[in-house]
C-alpha positions as CSV (number, residue, x, y, z in Angstrom):
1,X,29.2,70.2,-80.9
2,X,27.4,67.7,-83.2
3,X,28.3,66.2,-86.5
4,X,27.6,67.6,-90.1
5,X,26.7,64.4,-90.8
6,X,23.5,64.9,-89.2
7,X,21.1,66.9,-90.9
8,X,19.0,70.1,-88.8
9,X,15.9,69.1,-87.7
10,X,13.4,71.2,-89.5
11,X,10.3,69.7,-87.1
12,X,7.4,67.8,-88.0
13,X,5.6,68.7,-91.6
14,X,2.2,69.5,-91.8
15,X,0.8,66.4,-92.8
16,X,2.2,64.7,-89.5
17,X,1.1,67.4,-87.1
18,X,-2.6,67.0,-88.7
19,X,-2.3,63.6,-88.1
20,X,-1.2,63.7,-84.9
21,X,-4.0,66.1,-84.4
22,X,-6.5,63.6,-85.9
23,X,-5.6,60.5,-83.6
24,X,-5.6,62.6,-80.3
25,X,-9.5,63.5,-81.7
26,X,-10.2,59.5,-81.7
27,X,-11.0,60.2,-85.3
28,X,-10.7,57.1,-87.7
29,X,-8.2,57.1,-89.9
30,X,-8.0,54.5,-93.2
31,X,-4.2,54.2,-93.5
32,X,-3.4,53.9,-97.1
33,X,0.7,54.4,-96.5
34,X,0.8,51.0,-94.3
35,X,4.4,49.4,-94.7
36,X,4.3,47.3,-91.8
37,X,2.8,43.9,-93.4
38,X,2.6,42.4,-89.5
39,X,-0.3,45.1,-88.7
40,X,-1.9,44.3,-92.0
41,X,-4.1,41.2,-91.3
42,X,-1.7,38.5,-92.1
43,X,-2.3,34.8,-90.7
44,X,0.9,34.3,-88.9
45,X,1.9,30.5,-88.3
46,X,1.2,31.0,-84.4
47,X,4.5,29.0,-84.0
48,X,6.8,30.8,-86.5
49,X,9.0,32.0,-84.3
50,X,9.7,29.3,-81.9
51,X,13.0,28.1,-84.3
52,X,14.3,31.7,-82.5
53,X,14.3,29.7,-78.8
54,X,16.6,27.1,-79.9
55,X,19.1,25.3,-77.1
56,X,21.5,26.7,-79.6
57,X,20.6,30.1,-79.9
58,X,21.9,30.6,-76.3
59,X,26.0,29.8,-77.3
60,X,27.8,32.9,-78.5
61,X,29.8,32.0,-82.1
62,X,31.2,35.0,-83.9
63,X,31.2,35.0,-87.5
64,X,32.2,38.3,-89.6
65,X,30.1,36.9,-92.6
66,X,27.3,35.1,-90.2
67,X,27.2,31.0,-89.5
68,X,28.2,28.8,-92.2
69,X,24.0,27.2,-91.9
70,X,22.1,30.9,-92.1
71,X,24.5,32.2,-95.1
72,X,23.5,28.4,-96.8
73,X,19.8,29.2,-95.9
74,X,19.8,32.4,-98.0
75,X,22.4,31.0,-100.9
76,X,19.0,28.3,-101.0
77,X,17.0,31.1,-100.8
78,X,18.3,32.5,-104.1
79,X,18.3,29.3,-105.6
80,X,14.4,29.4,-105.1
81,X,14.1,32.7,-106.9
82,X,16.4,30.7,-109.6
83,X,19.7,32.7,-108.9
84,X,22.8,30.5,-108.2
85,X,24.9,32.2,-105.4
86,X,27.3,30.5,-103.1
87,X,27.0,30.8,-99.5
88,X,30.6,32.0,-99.6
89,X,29.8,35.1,-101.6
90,X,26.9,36.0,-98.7
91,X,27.3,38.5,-96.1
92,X,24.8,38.2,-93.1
93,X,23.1,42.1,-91.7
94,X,21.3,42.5,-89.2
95,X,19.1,44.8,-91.9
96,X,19.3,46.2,-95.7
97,X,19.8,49.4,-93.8
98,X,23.0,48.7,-92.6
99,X,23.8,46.3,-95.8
100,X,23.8,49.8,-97.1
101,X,25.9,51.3,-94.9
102,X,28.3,48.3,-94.7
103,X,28.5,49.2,-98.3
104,X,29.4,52.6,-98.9
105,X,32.5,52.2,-95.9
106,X,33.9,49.4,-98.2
107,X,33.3,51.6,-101.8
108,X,33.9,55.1,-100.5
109,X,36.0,57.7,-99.0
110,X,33.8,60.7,-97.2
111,X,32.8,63.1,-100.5
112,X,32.9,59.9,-102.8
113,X,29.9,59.9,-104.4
114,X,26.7,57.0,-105.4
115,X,24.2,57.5,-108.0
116,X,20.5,57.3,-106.8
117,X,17.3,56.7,-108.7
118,X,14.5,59.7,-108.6
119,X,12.1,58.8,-107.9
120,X,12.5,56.4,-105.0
121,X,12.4,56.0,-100.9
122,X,14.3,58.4,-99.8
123,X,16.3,56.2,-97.1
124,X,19.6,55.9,-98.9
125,X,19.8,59.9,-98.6
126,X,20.0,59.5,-95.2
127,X,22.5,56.8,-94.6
128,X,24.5,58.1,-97.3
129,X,24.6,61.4,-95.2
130,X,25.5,59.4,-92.0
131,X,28.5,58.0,-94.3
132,X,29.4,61.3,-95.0
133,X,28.7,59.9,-99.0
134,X,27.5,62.6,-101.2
135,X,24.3,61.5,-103.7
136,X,23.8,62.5,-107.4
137,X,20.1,61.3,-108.8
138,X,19.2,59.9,-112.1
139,X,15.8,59.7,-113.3
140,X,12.8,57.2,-113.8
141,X,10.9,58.3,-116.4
142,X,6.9,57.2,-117.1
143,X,5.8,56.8,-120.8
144,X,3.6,54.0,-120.5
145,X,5.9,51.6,-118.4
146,X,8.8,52.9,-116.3
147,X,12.6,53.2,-117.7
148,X,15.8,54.6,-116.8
149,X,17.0,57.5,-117.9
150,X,20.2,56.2,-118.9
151,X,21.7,58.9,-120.7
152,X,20.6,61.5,-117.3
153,X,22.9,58.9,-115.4
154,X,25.9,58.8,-118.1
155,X,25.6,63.0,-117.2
156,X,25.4,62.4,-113.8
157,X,28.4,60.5,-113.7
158,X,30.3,63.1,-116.5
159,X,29.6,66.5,-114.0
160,X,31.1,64.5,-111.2
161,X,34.1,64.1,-113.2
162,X,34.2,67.5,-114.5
163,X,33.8,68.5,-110.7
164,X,36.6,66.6,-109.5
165,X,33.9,64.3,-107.4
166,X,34.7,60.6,-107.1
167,X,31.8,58.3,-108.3
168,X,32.0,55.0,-106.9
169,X,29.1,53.5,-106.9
170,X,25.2,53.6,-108.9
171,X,22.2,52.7,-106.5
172,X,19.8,50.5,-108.1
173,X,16.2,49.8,-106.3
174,X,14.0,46.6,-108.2
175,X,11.2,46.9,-108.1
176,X,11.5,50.5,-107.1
177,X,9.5,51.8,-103.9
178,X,7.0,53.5,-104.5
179,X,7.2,53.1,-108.4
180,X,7.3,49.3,-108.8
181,X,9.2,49.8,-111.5
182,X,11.9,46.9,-112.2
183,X,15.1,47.1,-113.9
184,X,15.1,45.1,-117.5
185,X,17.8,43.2,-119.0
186,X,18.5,45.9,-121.3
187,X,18.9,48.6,-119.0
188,X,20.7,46.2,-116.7
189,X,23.6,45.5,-119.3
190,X,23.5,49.3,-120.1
191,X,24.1,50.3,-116.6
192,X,27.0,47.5,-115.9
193,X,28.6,48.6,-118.9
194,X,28.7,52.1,-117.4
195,X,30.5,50.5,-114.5
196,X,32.8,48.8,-115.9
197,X,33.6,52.0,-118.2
198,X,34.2,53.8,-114.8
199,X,35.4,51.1,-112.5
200,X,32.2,51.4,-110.4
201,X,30.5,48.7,-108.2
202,X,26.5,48.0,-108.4
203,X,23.9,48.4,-105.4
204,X,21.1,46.4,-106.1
205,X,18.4,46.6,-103.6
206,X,15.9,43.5,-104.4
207,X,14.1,43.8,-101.1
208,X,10.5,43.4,-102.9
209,X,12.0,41.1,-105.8
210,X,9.5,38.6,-104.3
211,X,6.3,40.4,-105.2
212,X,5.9,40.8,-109.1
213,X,2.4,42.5,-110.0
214,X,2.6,42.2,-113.6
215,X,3.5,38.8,-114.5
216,X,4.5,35.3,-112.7
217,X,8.3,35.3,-112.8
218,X,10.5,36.6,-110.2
219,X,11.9,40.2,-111.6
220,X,15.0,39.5,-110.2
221,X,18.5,41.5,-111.5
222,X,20.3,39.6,-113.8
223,X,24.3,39.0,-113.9
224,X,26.1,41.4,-115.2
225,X,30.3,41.4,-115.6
226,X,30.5,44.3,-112.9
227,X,31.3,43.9,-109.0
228,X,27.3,43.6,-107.7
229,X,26.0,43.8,-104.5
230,X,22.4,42.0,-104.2
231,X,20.4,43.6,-100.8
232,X,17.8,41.7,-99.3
233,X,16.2,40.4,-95.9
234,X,13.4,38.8,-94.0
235,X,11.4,42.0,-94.0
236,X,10.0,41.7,-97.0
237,X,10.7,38.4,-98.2
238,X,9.0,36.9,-95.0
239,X,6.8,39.7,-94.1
240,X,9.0,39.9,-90.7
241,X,10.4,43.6,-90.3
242,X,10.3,42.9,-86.7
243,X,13.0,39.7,-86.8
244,X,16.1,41.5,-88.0
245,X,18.3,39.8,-90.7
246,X,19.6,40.8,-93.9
247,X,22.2,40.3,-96.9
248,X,24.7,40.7,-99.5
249,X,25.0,38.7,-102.0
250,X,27.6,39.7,-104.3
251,X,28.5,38.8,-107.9
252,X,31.0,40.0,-110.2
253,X,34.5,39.3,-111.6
254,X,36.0,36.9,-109.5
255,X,39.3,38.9,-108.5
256,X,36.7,41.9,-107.7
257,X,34.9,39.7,-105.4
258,X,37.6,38.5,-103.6
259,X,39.0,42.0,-102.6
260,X,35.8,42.8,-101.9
261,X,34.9,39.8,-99.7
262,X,38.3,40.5,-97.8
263,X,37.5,44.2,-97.0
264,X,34.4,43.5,-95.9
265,X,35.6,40.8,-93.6
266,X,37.3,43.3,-91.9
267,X,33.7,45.5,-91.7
268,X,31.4,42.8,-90.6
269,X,34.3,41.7,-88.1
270,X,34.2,45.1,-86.5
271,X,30.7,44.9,-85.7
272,X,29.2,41.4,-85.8
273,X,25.9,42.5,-85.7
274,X,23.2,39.9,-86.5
275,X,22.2,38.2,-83.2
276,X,22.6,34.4,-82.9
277,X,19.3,33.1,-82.3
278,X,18.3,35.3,-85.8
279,X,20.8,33.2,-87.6
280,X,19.9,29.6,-85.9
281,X,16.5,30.0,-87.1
282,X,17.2,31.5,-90.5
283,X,16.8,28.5,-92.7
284,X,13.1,27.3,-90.3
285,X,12.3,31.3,-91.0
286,X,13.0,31.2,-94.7
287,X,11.2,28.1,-95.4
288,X,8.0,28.4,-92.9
289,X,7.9,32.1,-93.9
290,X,6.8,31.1,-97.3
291,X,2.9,31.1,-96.1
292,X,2.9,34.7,-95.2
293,X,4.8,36.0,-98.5
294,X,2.3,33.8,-100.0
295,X,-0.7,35.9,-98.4
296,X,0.9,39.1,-99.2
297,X,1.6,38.4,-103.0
298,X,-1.9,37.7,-103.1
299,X,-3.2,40.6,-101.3
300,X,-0.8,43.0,-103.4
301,X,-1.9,41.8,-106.8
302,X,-5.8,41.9,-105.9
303,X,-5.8,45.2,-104.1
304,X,-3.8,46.5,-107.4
305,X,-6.8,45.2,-109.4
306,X,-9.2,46.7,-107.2
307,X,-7.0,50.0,-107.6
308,X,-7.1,49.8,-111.6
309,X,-10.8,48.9,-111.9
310,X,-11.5,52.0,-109.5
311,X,-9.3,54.5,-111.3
312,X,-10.7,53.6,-114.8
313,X,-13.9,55.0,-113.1
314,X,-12.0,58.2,-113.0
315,X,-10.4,59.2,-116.6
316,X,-8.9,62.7,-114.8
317,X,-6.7,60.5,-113.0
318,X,-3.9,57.6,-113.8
319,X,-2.3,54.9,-112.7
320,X,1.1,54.2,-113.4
321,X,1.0,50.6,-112.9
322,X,3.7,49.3,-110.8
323,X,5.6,45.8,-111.9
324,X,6.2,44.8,-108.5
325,X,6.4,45.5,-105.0
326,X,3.6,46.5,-103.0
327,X,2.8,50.3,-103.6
328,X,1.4,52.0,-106.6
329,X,1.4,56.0,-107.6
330,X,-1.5,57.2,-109.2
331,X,-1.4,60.6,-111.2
332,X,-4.2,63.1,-110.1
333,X,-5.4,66.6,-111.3
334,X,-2.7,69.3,-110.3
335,X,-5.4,71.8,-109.4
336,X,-4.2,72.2,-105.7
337,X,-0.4,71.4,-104.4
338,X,0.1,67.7,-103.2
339,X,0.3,69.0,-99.3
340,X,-3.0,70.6,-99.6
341,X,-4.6,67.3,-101.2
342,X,-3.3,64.9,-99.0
343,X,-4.5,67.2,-96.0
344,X,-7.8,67.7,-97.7
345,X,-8.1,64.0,-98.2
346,X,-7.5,63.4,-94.5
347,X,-9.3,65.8,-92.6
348,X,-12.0,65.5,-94.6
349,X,-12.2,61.8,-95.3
350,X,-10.0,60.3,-92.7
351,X,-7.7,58.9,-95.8
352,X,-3.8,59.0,-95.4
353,X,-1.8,59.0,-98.6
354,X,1.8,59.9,-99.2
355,X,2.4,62.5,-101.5
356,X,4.8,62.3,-104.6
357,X,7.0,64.9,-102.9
358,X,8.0,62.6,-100.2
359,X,10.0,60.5,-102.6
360,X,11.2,63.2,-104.7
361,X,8.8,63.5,-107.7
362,X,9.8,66.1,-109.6
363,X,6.7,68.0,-110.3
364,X,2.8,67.3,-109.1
365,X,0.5,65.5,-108.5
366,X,1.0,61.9,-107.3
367,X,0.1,59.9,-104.6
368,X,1.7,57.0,-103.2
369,X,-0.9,54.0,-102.0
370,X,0.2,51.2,-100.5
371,X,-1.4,47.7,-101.7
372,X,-1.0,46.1,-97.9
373,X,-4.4,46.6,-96.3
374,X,-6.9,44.3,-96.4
375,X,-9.1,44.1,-99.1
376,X,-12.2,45.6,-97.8
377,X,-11.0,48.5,-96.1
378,X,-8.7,49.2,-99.3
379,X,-12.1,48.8,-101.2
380,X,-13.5,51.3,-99.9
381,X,-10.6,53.7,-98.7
382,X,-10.0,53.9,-102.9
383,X,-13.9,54.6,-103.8
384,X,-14.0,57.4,-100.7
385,X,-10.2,58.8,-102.4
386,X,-10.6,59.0,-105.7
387,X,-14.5,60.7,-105.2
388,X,-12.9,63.4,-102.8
389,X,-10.4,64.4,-106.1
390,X,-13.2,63.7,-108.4
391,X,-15.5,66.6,-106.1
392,X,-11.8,68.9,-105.7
């Protein structure tokens, strides 16, 4: 009766029926996997949001693409980060989630395949599925710093073709979540060149290109002469996952762009789905916004030193420092299975960790710690954590 598309449920894992099990106890729990930057003890402008009640917001005017003023807002937005985009090359979303899938109906036919990097969030999985859009992975590789493994995707690409698969499109995520690795020049030109070779189109997902760790500029992708898509939204950029907005910005040959601006007219036209008010108050939102990205840049970068000064107390374990975003993955002793550590870890110190697993490491140990909660409680949440492996 259902579609394919939709993957069995195989029920809840072990680590969230414990959990569950914990917060019916009333047990505390230190929540070191925290995404949500509005539960993280942020100063919110109290009035922030008011730009959303505008007299205007209450008039209805369709726009595949999104309102001339909003798609200016972000174009400006760019221009901050120091990347010139016209507002006629932006497509409005009411998230990056369906930026994605927006995408893969204008690149692919169902079986068409995208390349994905490994390891990453494992979202795009699942909206590739709902797209009926088969994946192939290439790796990120640690020896020191993060890289791609560019000949793994050049493979990737060749067994598709040997296979008779269509690949139209390769998935790039910088900085990467949860490896905060970001995508260098090098690699950059590498991977465009790849796409032109094959007449594929580039997925760049920038949603944390706001929060370098490692040094002051803005690790943003740079242009390349391939059709590029450019994700991003006021979740991160903001800290405002609640206030759904989104977009494209796309870059390219111009001939490419313009058949691709035309198709997806036709998309966003089908389902105009960013609200109104959203789009009246993008430009008060990007601009007043500024303060809490501010607080979270800050809070990222000092809970990352508080994380590195910790785990040189512990020379079993290491840190596989992240260049931006707001997670890090440290590498533990493999002496018990990832599952069994992260259960230990909770039940026995009310710490909550993701394991490597979830995003597709491809052997153990790692855990994935987010750099969101505030400083003392991340103090100490680190000491407790890496003591518990220290006494495993």
């Amino acid at each position: 009766m259902f579609s394919s598309r939709l993957r069995a449920g195989t029920g809840r894992n072990r680590l969230a029926l414990a959990l569950e099990a914990r917060r019916k106890a009333g047990l505390p729990i230190v929540d070191l996997t925290l995404s949500n930057p509005t539960r993280a003890g942020f100063a919110y402008p109290p009035a922030l949001l008011t730009p959303l009640a505008q007299k205007r917001a209450l008039g209805y005017e369709p726009a595949p693409f999104g309102l001339p003023e909003a798609r200016q807002a972000v174009a400006n937005d760019f221009a901050r980060r120091g990347v010139a985009m016209l507002p006629e090359r932006i497509v409005l979303t009411a998230s990056t989630s369906e930026a994605y899938s927006l995408l893969f109906k204008l690149l692919c036919d169902p079986g068409d395949v995208v390349l994905t990097p490994r390891p990453s969030y494992p979202l795009v999985e699942h909206l590739t599925d709902l797209d009926a859009v088969s994946v192939l992975p290439y790796g990120l590789e640690f020896h020191g710093a993060w890289s791609i493994d560019a000949g793994g995707m050049r493979e990737a690409v060749a067994r598709a073709n040997a296979e008779r698969r269509r690949v139209r499109a390769i998935v790039l995520v910088s900085p990467n979540n949860p490896t905060g690795s970001v995508v260098k020049p090098s690699e950059a030109q590498a991977v465009a060149a790849l796409a032109r070779e094959h007449d594929l189109a580039l997925i760049v997902d920038e949603v944390f290109v706001d929060y370098p760790l490692e040094k002051e500029d803005a690790c943003l992708f740079p242009a390349v002469d391939a059709l590029t898509f450019s994700l991003g939204g006021l979740s991160k950029t903001v800290g405002l996952p609640q206030v759904k907005l989104g977009w494209i910005g796309v870059g390219g040959p111009a001939t490419l762009v313009q058949d691709a601006m035309s198709r997806l007219e036709t998309i966003s036209d089908t389902y105009l789905s960013v609200s109104t008010p959203v789009q009246v108050a993008a430009a008060d939102l990007l601009r007043e916004g500024a303060v809490i990205r501010a607080q979270i840049h800050e809070r990222v970068r000092g809970n990352l030193g508080r994380l590195k000064a910790v785990a040189a107390l512990h020379p079993a374990c290491s840190l596989l420092s992240p260049e931006g975003g707001w997670y890090a993955v440290a590498q533990v002793p493999a002496i018990e299975s990832e599952e069994a550590m992260v259960l230990g870890l909770l039940e026995r110190a009310g710490i909550l960790v993701h394991p490597g697993y979830f995003f597709d490491f491809e052997r153990e140990a790692f855990l994935v710690i987010s750099l969101l909660p505030e400083p003392g409680i991340f103090q100490s949440a680190i000491e407790r954590l890496f003591g518990e492996i220290g006494r495993s």
